[in-house]
TORKOL-4160 file (C-alpha; in steps of 0.2 Angstrom, whole numbers, padded with zeros to 4 digits, m for minus):
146
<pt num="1" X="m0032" Y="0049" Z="0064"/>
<pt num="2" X="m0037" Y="0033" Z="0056"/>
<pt num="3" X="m0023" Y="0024" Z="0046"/>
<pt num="4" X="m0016" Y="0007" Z="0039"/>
<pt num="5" X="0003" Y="0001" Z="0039"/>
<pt num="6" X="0006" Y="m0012" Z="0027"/>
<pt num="7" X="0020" Y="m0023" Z="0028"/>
<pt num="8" X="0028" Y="m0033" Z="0014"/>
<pt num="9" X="0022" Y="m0047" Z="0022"/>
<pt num="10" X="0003" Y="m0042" Z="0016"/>
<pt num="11" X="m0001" Y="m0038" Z="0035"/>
<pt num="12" X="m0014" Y="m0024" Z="0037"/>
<pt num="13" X="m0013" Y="m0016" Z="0053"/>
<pt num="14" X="m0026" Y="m0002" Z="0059"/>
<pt num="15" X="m0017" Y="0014" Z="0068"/>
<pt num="16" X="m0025" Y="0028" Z="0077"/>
<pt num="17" X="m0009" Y="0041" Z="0072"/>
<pt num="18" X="m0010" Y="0057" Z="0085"/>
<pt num="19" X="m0013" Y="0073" Z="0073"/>
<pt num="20" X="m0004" Y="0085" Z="0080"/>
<pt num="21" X="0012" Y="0073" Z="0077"/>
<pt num="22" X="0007" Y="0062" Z="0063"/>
<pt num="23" X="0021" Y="0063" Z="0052"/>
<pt num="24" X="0036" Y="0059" Z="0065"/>
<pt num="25" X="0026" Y="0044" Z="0071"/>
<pt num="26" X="0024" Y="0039" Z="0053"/>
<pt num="27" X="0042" Y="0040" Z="0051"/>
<pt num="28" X="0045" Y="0028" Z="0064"/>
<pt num="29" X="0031" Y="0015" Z="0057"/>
<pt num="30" X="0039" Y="0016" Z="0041"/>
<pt num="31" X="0059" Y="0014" Z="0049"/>
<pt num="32" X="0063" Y="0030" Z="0041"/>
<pt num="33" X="0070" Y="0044" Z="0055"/>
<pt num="34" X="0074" Y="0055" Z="0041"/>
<pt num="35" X="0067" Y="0053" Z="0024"/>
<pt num="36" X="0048" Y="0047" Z="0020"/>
<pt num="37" X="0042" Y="0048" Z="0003"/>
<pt num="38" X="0021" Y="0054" Z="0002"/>
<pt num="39" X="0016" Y="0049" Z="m0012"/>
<pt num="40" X="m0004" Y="0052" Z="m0019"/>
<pt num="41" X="m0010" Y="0033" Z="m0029"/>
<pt num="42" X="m0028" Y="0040" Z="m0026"/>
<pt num="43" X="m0034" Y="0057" Z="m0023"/>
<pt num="44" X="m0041" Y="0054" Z="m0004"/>
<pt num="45" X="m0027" Y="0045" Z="0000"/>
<pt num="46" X="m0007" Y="0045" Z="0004"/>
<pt num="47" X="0005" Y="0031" Z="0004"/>
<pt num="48" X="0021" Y="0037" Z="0017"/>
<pt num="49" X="0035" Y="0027" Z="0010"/>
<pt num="50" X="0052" Y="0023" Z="0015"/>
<pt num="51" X="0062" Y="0037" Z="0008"/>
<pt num="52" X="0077" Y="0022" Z="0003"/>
<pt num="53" X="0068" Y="0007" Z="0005"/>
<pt num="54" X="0073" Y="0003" Z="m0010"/>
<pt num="55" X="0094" Y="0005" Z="m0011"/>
<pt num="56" X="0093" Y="m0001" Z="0009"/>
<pt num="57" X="0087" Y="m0017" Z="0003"/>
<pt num="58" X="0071" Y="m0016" Z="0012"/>
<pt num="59" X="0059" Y="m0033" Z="0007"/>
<pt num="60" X="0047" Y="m0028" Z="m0007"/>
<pt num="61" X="0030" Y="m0024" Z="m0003"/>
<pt num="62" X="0019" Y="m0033" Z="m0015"/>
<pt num="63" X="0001" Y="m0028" Z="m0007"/>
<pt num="64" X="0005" Y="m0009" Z="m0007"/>
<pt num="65" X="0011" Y="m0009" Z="m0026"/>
<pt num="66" X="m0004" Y="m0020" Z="m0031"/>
<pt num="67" X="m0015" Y="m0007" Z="m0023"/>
<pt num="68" X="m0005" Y="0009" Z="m0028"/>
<pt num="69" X="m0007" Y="0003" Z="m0047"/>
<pt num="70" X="m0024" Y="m0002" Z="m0046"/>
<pt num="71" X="m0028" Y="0014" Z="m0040"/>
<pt num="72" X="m0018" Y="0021" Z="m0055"/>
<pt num="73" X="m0023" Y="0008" Z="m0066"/>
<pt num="74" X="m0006" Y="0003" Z="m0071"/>
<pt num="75" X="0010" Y="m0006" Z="m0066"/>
<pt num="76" X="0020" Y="0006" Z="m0055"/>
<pt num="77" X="0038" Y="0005" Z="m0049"/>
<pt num="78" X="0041" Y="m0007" Z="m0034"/>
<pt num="79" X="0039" Y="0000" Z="m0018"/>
<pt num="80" X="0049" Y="m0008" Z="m0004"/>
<pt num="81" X="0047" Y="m0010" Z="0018"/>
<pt num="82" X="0033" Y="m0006" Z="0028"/>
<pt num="83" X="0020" Y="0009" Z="0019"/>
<pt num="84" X="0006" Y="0018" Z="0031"/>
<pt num="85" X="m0009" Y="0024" Z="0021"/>
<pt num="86" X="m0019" Y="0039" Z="0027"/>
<pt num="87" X="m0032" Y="0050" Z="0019"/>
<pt num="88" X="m0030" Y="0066" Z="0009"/>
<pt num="89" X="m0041" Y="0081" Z="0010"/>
<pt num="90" X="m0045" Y="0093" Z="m0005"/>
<pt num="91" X="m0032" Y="0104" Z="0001"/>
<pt num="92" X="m0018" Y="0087" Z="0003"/>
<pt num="93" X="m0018" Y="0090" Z="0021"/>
<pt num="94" X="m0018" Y="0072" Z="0031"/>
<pt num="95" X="m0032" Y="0066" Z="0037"/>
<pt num="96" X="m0042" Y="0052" Z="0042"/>
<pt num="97" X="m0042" Y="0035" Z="0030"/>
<pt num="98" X="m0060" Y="0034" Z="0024"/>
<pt num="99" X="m0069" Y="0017" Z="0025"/>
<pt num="100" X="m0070" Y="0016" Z="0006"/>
<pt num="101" X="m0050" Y="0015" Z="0006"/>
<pt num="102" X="m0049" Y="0006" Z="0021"/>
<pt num="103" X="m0059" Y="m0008" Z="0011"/>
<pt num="104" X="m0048" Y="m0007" Z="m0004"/>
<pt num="105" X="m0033" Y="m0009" Z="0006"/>
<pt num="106" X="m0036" Y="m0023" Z="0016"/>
<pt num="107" X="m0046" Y="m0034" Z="m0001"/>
<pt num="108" X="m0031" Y="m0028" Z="m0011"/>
<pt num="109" X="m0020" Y="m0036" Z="0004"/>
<pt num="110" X="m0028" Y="m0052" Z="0006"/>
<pt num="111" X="m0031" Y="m0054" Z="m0013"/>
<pt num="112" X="m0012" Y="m0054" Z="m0014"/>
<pt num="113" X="m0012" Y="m0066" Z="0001"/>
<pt num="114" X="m0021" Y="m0078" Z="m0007"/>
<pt num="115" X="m0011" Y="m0076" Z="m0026"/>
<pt num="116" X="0004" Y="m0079" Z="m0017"/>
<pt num="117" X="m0002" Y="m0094" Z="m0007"/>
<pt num="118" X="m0009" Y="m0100" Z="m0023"/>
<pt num="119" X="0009" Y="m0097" Z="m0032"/>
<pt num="120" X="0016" Y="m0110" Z="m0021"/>
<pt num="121" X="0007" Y="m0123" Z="m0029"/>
<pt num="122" X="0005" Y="m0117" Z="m0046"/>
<pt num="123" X="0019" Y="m0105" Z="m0050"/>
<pt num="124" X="0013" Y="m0091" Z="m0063"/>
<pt num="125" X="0022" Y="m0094" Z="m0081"/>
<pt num="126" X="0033" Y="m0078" Z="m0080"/>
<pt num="127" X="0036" Y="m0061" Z="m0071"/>
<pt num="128" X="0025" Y="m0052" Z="m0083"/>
<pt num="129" X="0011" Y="m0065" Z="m0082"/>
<pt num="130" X="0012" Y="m0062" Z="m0062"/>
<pt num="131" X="0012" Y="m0046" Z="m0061"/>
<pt num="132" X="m0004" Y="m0046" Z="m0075"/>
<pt num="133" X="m0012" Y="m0056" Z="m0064"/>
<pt num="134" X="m0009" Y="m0047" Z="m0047"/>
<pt num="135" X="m0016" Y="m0031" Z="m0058"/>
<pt num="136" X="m0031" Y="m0039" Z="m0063"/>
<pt num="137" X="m0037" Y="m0043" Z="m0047"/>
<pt num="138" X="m0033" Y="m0029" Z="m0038"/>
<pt num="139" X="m0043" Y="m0021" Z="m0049"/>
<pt num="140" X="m0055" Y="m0030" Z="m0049"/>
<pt num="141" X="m0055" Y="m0027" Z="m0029"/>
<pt num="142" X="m0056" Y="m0011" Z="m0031"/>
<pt num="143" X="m0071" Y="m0010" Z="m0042"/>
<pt num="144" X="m0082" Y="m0020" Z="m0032"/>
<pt num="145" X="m0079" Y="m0006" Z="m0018"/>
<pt num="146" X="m0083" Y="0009" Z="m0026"/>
């Protein structure tokens, strides 16, 4: 079953998960043995998150958030450590990660690359005005893909 891990570095990685034991290999992609979070951004898609990422301390992941609130189409909660994307069926059984979303998630990763690379140089004015920012081009990334 095609899938993405993405770290908090911005790192897209492609994964062939086994379906008949997705979820316990997803648990170990995401560092989490006993708690992953599945949480649906997009209606064909599921992020598995670090159940405690968070309170652990985990680094945050700034390319999943961006692309989790674009596909909501607002600023969502921080979301911390390694996520895996797969795709949804109608039903919410897993399935494989269409191309469509497997677009999204890697522009969405690089455009977040490149703000960050950019931010060295020329710092955003605030919090608020980066986060603005990182929101208006993830969404734009993920228009030019539909």
């Amino acid at each position: 079953m095609r899938a993405l891990r993405i770290d908090p570095d911005t790192t897209v990685t492609g994964l062939a998960l086994p379906p008949a034991d997705a979820h316990s290999v997803i648990r170990e992609l995401v560092g989490s043995p006993d708690a992953v979070d599945q949480a649906t951004y997009h209606q064909r898609a599921v992020m598995h998150i670090h159940g405690t990422g968070r309170q652990d301390g985990l680094p945050q992941n700034l390319a999943a958030w961006a692309l989790a609130s674009a596909w909501r189409r607002t600023a969502l909660y921080p979301l911390a450590g390694p996520i895996v994307v797969t795709g949804r069926t109608t039903t919410g059984d897993l399935s494989a990660l269409d191309d469509y979303l497997v677009q999204h998630t890697q522009a969405v990763a690089q455009t977040v690359r490149d703000a960050l690379a950019e931010w060295r140089d020329r710092p955003p004015a605030s919090n608020e005005a980066a986060i603005r920012e990182l929101l208006a081009y993830a969404a734009r990334d993920i228009a030019s893909r539909r």
